[in-house]
C-alpha positions in Angstrom: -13.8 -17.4 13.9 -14.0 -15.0 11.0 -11.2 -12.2 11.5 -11.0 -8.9 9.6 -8.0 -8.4 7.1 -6.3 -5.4 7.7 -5.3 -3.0 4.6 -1.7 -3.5 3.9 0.5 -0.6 4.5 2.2 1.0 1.6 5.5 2.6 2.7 6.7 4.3 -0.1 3.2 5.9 -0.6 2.0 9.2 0.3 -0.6 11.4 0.4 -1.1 15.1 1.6 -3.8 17.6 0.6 -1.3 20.4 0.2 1.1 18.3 -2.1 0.2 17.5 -5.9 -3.6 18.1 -5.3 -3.6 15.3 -2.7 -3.1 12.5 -5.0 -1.3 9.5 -4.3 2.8 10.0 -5.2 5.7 8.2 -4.1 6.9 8.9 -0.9 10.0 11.9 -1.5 9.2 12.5 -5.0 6.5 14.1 -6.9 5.9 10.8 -8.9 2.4 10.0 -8.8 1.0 6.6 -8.4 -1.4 7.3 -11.7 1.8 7.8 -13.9 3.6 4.2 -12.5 0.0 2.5 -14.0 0.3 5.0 -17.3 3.8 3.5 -17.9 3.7 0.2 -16.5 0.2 -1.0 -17.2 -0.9 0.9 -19.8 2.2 2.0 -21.8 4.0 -2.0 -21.5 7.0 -0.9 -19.8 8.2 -3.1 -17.3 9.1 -1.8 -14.1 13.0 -2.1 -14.5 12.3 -0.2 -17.7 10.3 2.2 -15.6 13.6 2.7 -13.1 15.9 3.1 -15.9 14.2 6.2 -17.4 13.5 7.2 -14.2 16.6 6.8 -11.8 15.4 8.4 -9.0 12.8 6.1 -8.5 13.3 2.1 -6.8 12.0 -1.3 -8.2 10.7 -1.6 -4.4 8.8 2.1 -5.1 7.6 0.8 -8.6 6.4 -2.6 -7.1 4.6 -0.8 -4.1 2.9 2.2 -6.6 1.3 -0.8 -8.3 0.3 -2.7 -4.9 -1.1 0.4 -4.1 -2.8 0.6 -7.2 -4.6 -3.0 -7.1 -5.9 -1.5 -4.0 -6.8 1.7 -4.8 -8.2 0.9 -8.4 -11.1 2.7 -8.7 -9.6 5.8 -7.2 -6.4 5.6 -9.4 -8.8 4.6 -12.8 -10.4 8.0 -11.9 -7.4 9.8 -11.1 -6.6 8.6 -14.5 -9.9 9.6 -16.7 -9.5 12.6 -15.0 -5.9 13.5 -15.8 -6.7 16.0 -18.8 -4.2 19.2 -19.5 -7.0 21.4 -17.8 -7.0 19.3 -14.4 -3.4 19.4 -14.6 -2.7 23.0 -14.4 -5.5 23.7 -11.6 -3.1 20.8 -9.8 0.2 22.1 -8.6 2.7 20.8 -10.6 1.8 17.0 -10.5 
């Protein structure tokens, strides 16, 4: 018997049209989920490096924005190509 998997459920992730243009953030913060890839998968920080610049963010919000990444990708990567200055100022204040 061949069950389906459910998507797991990222609880420190959030989403809301009228909030940062809709894109993913962390839950309470205006951190999107596109910068916790910029610094930790693109830039090499690690996420404890990532919570020490940062200290209003968790290691268990860090871990999760990258969980949600991996399932997310191909949204995120074109979050990501898309994240020019001039998509950034018609965003509101991401």
């Amino acid at each position: 018997m061949v069950g389906t998997i459910e998507k797991p459920r990222h609880t420190y992730i959030e989403s809301r049209r009228d909030y940062c243009g809709g894109s993913p953030v962390i839950a309470g913060t205006r951190f999107p989920v596109r910068s916790v890839v910029n610094y930790v998968l693109r830039q090499g920080l690690t996420p404890e490096e990532l919570v020490k610049e940062f200290t209003h963010l968790t290691l268990a919000q860090v871990y999760d924005a990258l969980s949600y990444y991996y399932d997310h990708q191909s949204e995120i990567e074109q979050e990501l190509s898309g994240n020019t200055e001039a998509t950034i100022r018609k965003s509101d204040d991401c």
